[in-house]
C-alpha positions in Angstrom: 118.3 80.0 111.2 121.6 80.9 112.4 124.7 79.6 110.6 126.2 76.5 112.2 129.8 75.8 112.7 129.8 73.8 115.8 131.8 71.0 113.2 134.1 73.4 112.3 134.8 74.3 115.8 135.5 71.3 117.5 136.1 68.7 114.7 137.7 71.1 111.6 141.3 70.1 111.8 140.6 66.3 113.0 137.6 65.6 110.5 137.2 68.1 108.2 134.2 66.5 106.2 132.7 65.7 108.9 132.5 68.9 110.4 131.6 70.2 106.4 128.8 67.7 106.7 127.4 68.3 110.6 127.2 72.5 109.5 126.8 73.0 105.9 124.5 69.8 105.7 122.2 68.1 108.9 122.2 71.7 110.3 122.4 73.8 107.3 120.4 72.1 104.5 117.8 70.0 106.8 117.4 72.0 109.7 117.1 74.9 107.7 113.6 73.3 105.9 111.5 75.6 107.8 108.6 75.2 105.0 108.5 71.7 105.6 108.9 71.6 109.4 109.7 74.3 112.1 112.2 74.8 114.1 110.2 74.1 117.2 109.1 70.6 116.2 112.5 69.8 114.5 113.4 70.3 118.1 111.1 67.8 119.7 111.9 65.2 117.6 115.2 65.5 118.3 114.8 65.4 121.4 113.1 62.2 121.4 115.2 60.4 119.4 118.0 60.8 121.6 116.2 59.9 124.5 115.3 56.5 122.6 118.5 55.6 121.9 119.7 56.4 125.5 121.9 59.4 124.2 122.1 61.8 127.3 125.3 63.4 127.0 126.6 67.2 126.2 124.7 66.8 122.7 121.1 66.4 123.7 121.8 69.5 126.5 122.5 71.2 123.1 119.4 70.1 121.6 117.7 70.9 125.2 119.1 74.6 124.9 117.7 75.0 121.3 114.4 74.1 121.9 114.0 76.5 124.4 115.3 78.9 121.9 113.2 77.5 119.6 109.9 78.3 121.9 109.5 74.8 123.6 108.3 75.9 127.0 109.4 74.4 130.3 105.6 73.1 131.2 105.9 71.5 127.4 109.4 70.2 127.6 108.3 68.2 130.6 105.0 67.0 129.2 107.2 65.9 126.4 109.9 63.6 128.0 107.1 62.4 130.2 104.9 61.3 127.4 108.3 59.7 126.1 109.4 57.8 129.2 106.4 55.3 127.7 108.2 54.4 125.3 111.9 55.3 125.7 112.5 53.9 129.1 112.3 55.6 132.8 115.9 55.8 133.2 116.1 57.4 130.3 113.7 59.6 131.2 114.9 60.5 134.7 118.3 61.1 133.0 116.8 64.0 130.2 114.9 65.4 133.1 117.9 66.1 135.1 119.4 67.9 132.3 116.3 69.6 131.1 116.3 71.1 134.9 119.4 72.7 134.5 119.0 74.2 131.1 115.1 75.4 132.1 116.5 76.8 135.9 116.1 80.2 135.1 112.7 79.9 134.0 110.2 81.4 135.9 107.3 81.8 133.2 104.3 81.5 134.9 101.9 79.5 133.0 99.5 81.9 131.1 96.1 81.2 129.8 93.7 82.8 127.7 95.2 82.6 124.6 96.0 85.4 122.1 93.7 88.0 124.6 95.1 87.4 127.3 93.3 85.8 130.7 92.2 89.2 132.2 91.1 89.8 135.8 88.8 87.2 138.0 85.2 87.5 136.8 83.7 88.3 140.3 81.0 90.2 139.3 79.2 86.9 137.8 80.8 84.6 140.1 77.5 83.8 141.4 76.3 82.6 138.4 79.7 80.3 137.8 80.8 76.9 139.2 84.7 77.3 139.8 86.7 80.3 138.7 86.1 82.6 135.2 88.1 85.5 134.3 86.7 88.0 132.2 88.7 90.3 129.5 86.6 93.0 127.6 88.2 93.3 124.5 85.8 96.7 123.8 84.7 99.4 125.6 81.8 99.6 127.5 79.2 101.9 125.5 81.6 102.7 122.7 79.9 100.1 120.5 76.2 98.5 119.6 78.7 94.9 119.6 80.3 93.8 122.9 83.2 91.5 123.1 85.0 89.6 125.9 87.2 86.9 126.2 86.2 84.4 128.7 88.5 81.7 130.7 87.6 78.8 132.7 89.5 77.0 134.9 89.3 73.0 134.7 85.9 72.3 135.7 84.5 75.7 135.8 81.1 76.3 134.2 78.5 78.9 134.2 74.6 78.0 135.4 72.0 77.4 133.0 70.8 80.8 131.2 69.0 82.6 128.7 69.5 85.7 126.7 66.4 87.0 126.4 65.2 89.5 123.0 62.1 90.2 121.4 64.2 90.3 118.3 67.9 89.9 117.2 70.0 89.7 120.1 71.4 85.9 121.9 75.3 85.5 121.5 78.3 84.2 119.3 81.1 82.2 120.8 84.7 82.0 119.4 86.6 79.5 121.1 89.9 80.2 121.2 92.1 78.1 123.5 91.4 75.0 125.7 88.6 72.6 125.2 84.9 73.4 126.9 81.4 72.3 126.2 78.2 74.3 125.2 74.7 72.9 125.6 71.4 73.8 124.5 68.8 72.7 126.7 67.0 69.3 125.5 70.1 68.6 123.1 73.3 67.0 124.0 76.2 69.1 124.8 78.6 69.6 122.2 82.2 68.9 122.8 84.4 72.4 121.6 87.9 73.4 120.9 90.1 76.5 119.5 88.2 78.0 115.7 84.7 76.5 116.5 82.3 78.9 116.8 78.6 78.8 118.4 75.8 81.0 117.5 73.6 80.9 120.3 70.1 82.1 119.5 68.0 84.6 121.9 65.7 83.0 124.6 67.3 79.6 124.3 68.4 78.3 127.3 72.0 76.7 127.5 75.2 76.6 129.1 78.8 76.6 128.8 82.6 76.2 130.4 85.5 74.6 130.4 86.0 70.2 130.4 87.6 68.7 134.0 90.9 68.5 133.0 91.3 71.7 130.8 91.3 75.5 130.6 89.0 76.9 128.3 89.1 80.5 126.7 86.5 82.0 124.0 84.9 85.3 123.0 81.7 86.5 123.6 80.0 88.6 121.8 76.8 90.0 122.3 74.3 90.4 119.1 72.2 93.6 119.1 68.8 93.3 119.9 65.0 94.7 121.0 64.6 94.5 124.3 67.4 92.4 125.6 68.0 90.7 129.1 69.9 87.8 130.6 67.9 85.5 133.1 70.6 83.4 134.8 69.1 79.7 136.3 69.7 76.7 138.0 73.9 75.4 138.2 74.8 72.8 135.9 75.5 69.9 138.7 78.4 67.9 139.1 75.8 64.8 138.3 75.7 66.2 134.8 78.7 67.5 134.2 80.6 64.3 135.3 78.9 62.4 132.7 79.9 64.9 130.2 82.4 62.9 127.7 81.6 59.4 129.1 78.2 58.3 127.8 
């Protein structure tokens, strides 16, 4: 963490304590706890605490500026003071939103998806075989190895149709989910609800389905397991009767 000495700046010849306490101690001794908590969510507490208390003054566009630096994104940082506003007031929210603009203008990330791999380009050769839009990364080469990996995203919503990966021994698939949350199903078994770390072996010639939940994007891995005589058969959609239920039951 860089050395404070905002105190000692403004306030070192009027209050020189407190200037010895605001750098050597809040930002020097507790901000600099990084073991205990990060910069980033030392940040959004911050933050929220001077929202509660109606604080909206040169100090929280300080705090505003540092969480940026500190990796709060602009999509976060308004997800943040809007989960707030519940409990710290409207006006108070509308107030940190007006200063969050202007420290966030310049930011024109476009939100990214896909996690650590990276989204990759629209999955239109299986686009048949997917409600909404997939994208499709191939994290190896085709042919350079017996194991074939890809990361896979789904938009909100999207799912593929009901398949099978057919071997007459080995073979089926492993799924590592890596960002969003999505569902997998085996048929004649409920579907099970997934997020980032789990991981799904899929078996060959079960068939089963998976994709992204309706109000979130889904990445994970595929990777294909060697087999004897190995095939997909793609089947019927998964229908929005189905889906819909999906979480609610």
């Amino acid at each position: 963490m860089v050395k404070q000495t905002a105190g000692r700046d403004s306030l070192g010849n009027f209050a020189p304590k407190f200037a010895e306490l605001n750098d050597d101690v809040l930002f020097g001794e507790v901000w600099s706890r990084e073991d205990k908590l990060s910069l980033r969510d030392r940040s959004l507490v911050t933050i929220c605490v001077f929202m509660g208390k109606g604080m909206v003054d040169s100090s929280l566009k300080y705090h505003l500026m540092t969480a940026r630096k500190n990796g709060i994104t602009k999509e976060e940082m308004a997800e943040i003071i809007t989960h707030a506003a519940f409990y710290a007031g409207w006006p108070n929210a509308w107030a940190v939103f007006n200063l969050a603009k202007e420290v966030y203008a310049d930011d024109d990330t476009k939100e990214t998806h896909g996690g650590m791999f990276g989204m990759g380009e629209p999955n239109t050769a299986y686009a048949q075989y997917f409600i909404g839009n997939s994208y499709l990364k191939p994290l190896t080469k085709p042919g350079s190895s017996v194991v074939s990996i890809a990361n896979v995203t789904f938009e909100p919503g999207c799912r593929n149709n009901w398949h099978i990966h057919h071997a007459i021994k080995g073979g089926g698939q492993i799924l590592v989910c890596v960002e969003g949350n999505g569902w997998y199903q085996e048929e004649g078994k409920p579907a099970q609800s997934l997020k980032p770390g789990d991981v799904v072996t899929i078996p060959a010639n079960v068939k089963h389905w998976h994709g992204a939940q309706k109000d979130s994007w889904f990445s994970h891995l595929a990777i294909e397991v060697p087999g004897e005589d190995t095939s997909n058969e793609w089947c019927e959609p998964v229908n929005d009767k189905q889906y819909n239920k999906l979480g609610s039951e």
